[in-house]
C-alpha positions in Angstrom: 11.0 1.0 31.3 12.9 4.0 30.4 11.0 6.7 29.5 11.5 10.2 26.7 9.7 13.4 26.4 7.8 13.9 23.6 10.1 14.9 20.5 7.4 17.0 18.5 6.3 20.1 20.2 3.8 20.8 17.9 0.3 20.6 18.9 -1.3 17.7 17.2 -4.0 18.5 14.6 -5.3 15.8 12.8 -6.9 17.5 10.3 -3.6 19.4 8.9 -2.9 19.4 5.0 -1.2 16.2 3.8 1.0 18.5 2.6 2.3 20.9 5.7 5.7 19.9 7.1 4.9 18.0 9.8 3.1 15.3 7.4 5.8 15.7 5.1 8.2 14.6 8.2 6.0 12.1 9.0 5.2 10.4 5.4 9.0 10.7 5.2 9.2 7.9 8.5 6.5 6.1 7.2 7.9 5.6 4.1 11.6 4.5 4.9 9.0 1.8 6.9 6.3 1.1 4.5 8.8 0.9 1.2 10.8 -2.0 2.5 7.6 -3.6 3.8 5.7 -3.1 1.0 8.5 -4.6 -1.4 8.4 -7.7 0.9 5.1 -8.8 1.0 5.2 -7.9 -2.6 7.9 -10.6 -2.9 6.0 -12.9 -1.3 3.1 -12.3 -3.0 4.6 -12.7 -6.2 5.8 -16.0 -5.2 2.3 -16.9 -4.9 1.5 -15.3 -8.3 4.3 -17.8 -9.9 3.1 -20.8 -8.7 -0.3 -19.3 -10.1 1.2 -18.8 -13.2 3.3 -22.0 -13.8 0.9 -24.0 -12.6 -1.2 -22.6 -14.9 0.5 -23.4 -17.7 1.5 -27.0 -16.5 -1.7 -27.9 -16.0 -5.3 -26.3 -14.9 -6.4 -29.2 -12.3 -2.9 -28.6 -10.6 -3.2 -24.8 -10.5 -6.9 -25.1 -8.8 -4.8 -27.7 -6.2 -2.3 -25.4 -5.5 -4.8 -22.6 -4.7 -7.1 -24.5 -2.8 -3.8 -26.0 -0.6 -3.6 -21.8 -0.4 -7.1 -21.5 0.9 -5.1 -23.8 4.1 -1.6 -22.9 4.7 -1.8 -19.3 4.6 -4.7 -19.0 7.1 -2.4 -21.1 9.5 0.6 -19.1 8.8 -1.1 -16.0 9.5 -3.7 -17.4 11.6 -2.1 -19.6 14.1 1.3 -17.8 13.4 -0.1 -14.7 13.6 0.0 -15.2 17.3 3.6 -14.0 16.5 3.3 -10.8 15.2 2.8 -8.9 18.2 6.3 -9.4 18.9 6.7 -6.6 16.6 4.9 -3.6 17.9 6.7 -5.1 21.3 10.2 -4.6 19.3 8.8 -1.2 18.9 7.9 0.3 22.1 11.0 -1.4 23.6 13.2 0.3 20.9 11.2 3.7 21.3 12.3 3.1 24.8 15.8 3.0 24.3 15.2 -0.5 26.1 17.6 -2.5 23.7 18.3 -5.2 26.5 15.0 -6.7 26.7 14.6 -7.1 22.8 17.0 -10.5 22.4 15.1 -12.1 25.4 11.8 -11.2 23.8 12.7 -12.7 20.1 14.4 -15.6 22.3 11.3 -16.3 23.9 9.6 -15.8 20.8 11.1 -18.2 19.0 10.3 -21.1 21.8 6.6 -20.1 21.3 7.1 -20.7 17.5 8.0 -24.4 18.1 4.5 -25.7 19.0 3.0 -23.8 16.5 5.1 -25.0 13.6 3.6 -29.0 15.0 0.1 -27.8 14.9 0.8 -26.2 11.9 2.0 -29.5 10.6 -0.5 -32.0 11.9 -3.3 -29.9 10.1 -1.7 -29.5 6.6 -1.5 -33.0 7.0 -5.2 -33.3 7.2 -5.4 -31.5 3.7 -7.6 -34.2 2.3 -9.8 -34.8 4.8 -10.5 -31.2 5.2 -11.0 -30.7 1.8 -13.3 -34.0 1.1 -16.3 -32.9 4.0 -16.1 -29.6 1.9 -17.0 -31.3 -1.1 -13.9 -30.6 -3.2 -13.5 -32.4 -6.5 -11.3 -35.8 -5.2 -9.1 -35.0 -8.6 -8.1 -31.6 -7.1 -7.9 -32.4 -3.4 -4.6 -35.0 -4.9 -2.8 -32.2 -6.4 -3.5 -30.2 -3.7 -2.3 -32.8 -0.9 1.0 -34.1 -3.2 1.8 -30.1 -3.1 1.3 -29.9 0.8 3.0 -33.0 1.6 6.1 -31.3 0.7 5.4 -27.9 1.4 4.3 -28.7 5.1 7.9 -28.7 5.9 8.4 -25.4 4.4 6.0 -24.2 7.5 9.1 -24.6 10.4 11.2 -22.3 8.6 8.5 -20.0 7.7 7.4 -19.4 11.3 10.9 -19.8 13.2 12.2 -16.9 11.0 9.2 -14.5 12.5 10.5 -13.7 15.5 14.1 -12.8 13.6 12.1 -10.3 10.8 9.9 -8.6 13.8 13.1 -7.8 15.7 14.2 -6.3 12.4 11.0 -4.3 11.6 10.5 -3.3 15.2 13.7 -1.7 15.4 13.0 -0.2 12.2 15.6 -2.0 10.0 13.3 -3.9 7.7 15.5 -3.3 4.5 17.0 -7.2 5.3 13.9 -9.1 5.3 13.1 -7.3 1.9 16.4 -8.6 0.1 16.0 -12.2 1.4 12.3 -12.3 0.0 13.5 -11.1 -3.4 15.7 -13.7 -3.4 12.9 -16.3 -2.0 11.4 -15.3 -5.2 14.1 -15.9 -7.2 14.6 -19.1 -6.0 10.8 -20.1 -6.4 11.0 -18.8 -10.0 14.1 -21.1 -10.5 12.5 -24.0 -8.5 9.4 -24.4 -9.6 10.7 -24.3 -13.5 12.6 -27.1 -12.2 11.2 -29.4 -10.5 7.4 -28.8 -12.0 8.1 -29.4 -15.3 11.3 -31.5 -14.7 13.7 -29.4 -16.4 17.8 -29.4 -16.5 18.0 -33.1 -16.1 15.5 -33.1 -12.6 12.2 -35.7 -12.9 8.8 -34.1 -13.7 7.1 -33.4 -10.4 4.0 -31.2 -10.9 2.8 -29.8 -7.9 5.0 -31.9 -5.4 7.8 -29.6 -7.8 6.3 -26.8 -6.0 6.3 -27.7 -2.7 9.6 -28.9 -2.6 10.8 -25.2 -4.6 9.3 -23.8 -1.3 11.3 -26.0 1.5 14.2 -24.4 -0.4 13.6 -21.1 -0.5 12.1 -20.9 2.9 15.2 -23.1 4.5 17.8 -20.9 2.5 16.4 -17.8 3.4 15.8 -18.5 7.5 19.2 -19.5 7.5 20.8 -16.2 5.8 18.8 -14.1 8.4 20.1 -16.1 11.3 23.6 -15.4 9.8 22.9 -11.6 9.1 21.9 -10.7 12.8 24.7 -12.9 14.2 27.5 -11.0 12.0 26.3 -7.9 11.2 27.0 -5.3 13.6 24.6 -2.4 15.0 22.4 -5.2 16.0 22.5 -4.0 19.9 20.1 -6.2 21.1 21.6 -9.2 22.5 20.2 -11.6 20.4 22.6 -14.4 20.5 24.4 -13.6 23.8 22.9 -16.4 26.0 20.8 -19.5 25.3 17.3 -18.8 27.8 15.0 -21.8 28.8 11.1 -20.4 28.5 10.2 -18.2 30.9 6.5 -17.8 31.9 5.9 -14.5 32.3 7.2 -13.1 28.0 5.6 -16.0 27.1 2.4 -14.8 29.0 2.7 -11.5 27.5 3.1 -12.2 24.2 0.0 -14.6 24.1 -2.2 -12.1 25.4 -1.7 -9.9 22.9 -0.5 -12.2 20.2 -3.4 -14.7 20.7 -6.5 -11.5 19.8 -3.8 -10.8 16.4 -3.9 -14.4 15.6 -7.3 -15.0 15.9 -8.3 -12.2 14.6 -6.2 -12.8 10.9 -7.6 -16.2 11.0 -11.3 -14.9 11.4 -10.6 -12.9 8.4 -8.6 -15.4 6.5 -11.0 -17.8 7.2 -13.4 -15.9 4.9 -11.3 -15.6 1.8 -10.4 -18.7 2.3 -13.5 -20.7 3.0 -15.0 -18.9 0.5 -12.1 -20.7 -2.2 -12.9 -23.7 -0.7 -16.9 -23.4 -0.7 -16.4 -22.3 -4.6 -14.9 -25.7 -4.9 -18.0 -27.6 -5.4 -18.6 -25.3 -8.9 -15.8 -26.9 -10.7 -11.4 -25.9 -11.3 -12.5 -23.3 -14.0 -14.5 -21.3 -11.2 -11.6 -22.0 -8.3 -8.7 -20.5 -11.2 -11.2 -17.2 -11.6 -11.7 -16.9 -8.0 -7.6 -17.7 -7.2 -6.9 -15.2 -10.0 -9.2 -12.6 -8.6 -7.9 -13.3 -4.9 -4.0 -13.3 -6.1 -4.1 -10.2 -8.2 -6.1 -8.4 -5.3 -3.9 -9.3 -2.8 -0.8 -7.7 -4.9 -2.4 -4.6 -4.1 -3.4 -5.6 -1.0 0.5 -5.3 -0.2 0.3 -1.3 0.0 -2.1 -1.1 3.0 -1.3 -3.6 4.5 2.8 -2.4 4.2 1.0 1.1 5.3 -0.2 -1.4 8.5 2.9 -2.8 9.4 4.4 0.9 9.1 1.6 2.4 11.6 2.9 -0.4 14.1 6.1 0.4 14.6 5.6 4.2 14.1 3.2 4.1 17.2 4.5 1.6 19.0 8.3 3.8 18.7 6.4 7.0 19.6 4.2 5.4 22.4 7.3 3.9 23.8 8.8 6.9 24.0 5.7 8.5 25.8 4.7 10.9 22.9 1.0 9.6 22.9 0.6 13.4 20.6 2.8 12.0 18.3 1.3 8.4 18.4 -2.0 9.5 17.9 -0.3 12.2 14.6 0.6 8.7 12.8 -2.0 6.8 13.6 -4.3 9.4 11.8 -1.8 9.7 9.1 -1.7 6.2 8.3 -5.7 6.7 7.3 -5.2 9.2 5.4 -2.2 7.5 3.5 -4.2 4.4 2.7 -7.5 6.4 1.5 -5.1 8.0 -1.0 -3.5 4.8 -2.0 -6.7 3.0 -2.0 -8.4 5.2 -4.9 -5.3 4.8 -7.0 -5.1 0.7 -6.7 -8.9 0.7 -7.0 -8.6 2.8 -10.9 -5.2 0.5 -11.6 -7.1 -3.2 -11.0 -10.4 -1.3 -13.0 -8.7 -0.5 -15.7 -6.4 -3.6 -16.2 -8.6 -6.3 -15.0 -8.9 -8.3 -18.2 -4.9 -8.1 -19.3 -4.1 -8.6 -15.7 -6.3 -11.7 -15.2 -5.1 -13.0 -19.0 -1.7 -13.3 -17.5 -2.3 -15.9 -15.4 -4.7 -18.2 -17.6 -5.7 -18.1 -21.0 -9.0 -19.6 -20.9 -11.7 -17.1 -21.8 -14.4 -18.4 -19.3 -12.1 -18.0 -16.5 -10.8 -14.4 -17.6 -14.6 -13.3 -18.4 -15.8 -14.6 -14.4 -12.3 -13.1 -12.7 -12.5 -9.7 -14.4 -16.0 -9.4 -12.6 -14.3 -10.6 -9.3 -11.9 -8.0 -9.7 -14.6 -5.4 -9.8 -15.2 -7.1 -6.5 -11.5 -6.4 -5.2 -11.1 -2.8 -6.6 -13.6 -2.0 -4.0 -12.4 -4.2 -1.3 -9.3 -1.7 -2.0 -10.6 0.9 0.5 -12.4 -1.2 2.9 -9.4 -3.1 3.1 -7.2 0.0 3.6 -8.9 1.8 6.3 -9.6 -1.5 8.5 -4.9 -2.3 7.4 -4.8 1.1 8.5 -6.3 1.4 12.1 -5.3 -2.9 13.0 -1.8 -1.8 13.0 -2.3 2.1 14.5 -3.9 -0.5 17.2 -1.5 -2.9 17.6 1.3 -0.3 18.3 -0.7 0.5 20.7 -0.8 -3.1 22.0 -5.1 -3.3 21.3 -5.6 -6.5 19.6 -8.4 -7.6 21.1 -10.8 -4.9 19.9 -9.7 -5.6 16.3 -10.3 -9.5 16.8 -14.0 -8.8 18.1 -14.5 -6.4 15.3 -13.2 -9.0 13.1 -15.4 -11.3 14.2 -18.2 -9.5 13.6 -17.6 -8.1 10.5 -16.2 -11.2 8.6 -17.9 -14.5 10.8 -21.3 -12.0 11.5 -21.6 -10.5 8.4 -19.1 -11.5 5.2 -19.2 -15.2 5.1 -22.6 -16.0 6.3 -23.8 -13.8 3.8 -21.5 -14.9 1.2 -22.2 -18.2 1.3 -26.0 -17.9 1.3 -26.2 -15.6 -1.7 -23.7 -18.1 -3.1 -24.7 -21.5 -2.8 -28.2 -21.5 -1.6 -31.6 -19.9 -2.9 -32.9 -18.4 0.2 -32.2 -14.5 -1.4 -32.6 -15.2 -4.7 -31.5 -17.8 -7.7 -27.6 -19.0 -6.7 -25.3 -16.5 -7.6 -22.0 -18.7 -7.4 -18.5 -16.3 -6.9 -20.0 -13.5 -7.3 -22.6 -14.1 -3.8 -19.5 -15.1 -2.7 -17.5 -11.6 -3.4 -20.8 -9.6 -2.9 -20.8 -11.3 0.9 -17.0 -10.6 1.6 -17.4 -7.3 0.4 -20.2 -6.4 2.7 -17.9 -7.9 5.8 -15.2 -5.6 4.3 -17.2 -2.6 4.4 -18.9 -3.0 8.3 -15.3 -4.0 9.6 -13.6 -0.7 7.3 -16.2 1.5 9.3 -15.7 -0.5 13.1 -12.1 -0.2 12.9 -11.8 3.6 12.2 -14.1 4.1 15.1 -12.1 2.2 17.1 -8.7 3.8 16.6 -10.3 7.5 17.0 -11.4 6.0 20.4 -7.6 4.3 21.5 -5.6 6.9 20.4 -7.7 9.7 22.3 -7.5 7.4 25.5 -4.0 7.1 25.6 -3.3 11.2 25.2 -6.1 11.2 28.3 -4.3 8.9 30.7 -1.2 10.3 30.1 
C-alpha cells in the first residue's frame, strides 16, 4: 500500500479551543462528511416516522404492527448487514492511500458477501409470527405486522445490495449521492404509502401490506439509480464496473473479520431497543405506539451523532491511510467533542418539545402522556449515545471493531436489557414499572457503554501514534 507523510505539521493537542484554526479546518472536513450523512439517515428516518404517522391515522392496531415488524427488520439490516459496513472505513484508508485500484474489487467482493445475507435476512422475516407469538405479542398485532413484512421482506435485497455501492461513495468522501436518492426514497414512501394504505387514486385499500409494498418501490428504484450514477458519472476512478470477479477468499476474509465484530456489535445494541418493543408487547398497542413514538422521535436525533460517527470513519480511516496517525488521533478527539456539543442541544430540543412532538404522531392522550415521559428517557440517551456514535466510528477508521462489539456486549446484553426487563416486567426490584423499567434499563446500558467507549478510543488512537 502506497504510503503519504503526514499533511498537518502541527503538533497534535487534543485539548485545543474548538475554536483555533486547526479545529476550524477540521470541523470544516467533518462537516462536508457529516451534513450529507446526517441529511441521509435523516431521510431514512423520516421514512420510518411516515409510516408512524400514516399508520397512525389509518389505524392504531396497524401502527403498533408496523413498529413491532421494526423491532425485526432493522436489527437484521443493521445487525446481520452490518457485517457490511466495514467496507467503508476500508473505502477510506484505501482512498487516503491514493490506492484507487483496489476499491472496485473490494465493493465487488462486497457485494457477493451481501447475497447470503439478503436469504438469511429473508428466511427470518419470514418467521415474523412465530417470533413474535413465543414473545407473547397480541395475535391481532402480530397479523398486521406479518401482512406488512410479507411484502417488505423483499424490500431487504435491495436494501443490502445497495451497501456496498453507498460505502464506496462515503469512503471516498462523496456521500452527497446517497443523500439525494434517500430524499427521494422518502418521497416515494410519502406517495406510496398514501396510496396503497388507504387505497387512494383508484389503487385497492391495503393497510399495512400498502406499506410494505411502498418500500419494495422505493428501495428497488433507488438501488437501481445508484448503480446507474457510478456507472455514468465520471470521477468515479475506482474501477467499479471494469471486470466481472468470482469471490475471492482472501477480501472476503478480510472484510468478515472486521465486518463480523460491527455486525454483531449493532445487533447486540439493536437487540435492546428492539427486544425491549417487543417485551412492551405484552402491555397492550397503546403502550407499543408510546414506546414506538418515543424510539422514532429519539432516533431523529439520533441521526446527528451517529452522522458525526460515520464522519469520524472516513476522517480516520483517510488520515490513517495516509500514515498521519497525529492527524487520525486530531479527529478522533474532535469527533467527541462535536457530539458532546450537539448532544446538549438535542437533549434541551426533545425536552422542551416532547408533548407537541409526540402529539404529531397520535392523538390519543394516554399514549402522548406515557411517550413524553419516554422522551425524558431519550433526551438523556442523547449524550450517552453521542460519546459511544463518537468513539465506534473514531474506531472503526481505525479498523477496531472488536473492542466496541465486547463493550457492546457488556454494556447493553450485561447491563441495559437485563436490567430493563427486570425493573419492567417482574417484581424482583420493586412493583412492575412497565416502559419506563424498560427506558430506566436501556439507559443505564447507554451510560456504562458512553463511558467504555471513550476509554477505549483514548487507548487506540495513542497506540497507533506509538507503533508508528
Amino acid at each position: 500500500m502506497i504510503r503519504y507523510a503526514p499533511s498537518m505539521e502541527q503538533p497534535l493537542d487534543s485539548k485545543k479551543s474548538f475554536f483555533s484554526e486547526r479545529s476550524l479546518t477540521e470541523a470544516s472536513s467533518f462537516f462536508k462528511l457529516a451534513i450529507p450523512m446526517f441529511l441521509t439517515q435523516l431521510a431514512l428516518q423520516f421514512i420510518q416516522v411516515n409510516s408512524v404517522i400514516q399508520s397512525g391515522n389509518y389505524s392504531t392496531d396497524v401502527q403498533a404492527g408496523i413498529m413491532l415488524a421494526g423491532n425485526l427488520w432493522f436489527p437484521i439490516m443493521v445487525g446481520i448487514g452490518g457485517v457490511l459496513f466495514f467496507v467503508t472505513p476500508m473505502v477510506a484508508q484505501l482512498y487516503g492511500a491514493r490506492n484507487l485500484k483496489d476499491i472496485g474489487p473490494l465493493a465487488r467482493q462486497a457485494i457477493w458477501l451481501s447475497i447470503p445475507i439478503v436469504l438469511l435476512g429473508m428466511f427470518i422475516l419470514s418467521q415474523a409470527s412465530f417470533i413474535l407469538t413465543i414473545a407473547k405479542v397480541d395475535p391481532s398485532i402480530i397479523k398486521y405486522s406479518q401482512e406488512y413484512l410479507d411484502y417488505f421482506m423483499f424490500a431487504l435485497p435491495a436494501i443490502l445490495l445497495s451497501q456496498p455501492l453507498r460505502s464506496l461513495c462515503e469512503g471516498v468522501t462523496r456521500p452527497l449521492p446517497i443523500t439525494l436518492l434517500n430524499i427521494l426514497m422518502l418521497i416515494i414512501a410519502i406517495i406510496g404509502n398514501y396510496t396503497f394504505i388507504y387505497g387512494n387514486f383508484g389503487f385497492p385499500e391495503m393497510g399495512a401490506r400498502g406499506a410494505g409494498l411502498s418500500a419494495i418501490i422505493g428501495t428497488w428504484t433507488t438501488f437501481i439509480l445508484l448503480i446507474i450514477y457510478l456507472k455514468f458519472k465520471s470521477g468515479f476512478d475506482t474501477e467499479l464496473f471494469s471486470r466481472f470477479d468470482l469471490p475471492n477468499i482472501k477480501i472476503l476474509g478480510e472484510i468478515l473479520r472486521g465486518g463480523i465484530p460491527v455486525g454483531f456489535g449493532n445487533f447486540i445494541e439493536l437487540s435492546m431497543f428492539s427486544g425491549a418493543g417487543i417485551i412492551l408487547g405484552r402491555f397492550g398497542s397503546e403502550v407499543i405506539a408510546a414506546n414506538g413514538i418515543a424510539m422514532t422521535i429519539g432516533g431523529l436525533f439520533f441521526m446527528i451523532p451517529l452522522s458525526i460517527g460515520n464522519a469520524a470513519a472516513v476522517r480516520v480511516g483517510n488520515n490513517v491511510g495516509a500514515n498521519d496517525m497525529k492527524g487520525a488521533k486530531y479527529s478522533s478527539y474532535f469527533s467527541l467533542r462535536l457530539a458532546t456539543v450537539s448532544a446538549l442541544i438535542m437533549s434541551l430540543i426533545i425536552i422542551v418539545n416532547a408533548e407537541f412532538m409526540s402529539s404529531l404522531l397520535n392523538s390519543n392522550s394516554e399514549v402522548i402522556t406515557l411517550a413524553v415521559i419516554l422522551l425524558s428517557f431519550a433526551a438523556f440517551f442523547q449524550l450517552a449515545d453521542g460519546l459511544a456514535m463518537a468513539s465506534i466510528g473514531s474506531m472503526r477508521g481505525y479498523k477496531d471493531t472488536f473492542g466496541p462489539m465486547k463493550i457492546m456486549a457488556i454494556s447493553y446484553w450485561g447491563v441495559g436489557l437485563p436490567l430493563g426487563i427486570i425493573l419492567s416486567i417482574t417484581d424482583i426490584v420493586t412493583t412492575q414499572m412497565g416502559a419506563v423499567g424498560m427506558w430506566t434499563g436501556m439507559a443505564s446500558g447507554l451510560l456504562v457503554a458512553a463511558v467504555l467507549m471513550v476509554r477505549r478510543v483514548r487507548k487506540v488512537s495513542t497506540k497507533f501514534i506509538n507503533e508508528n
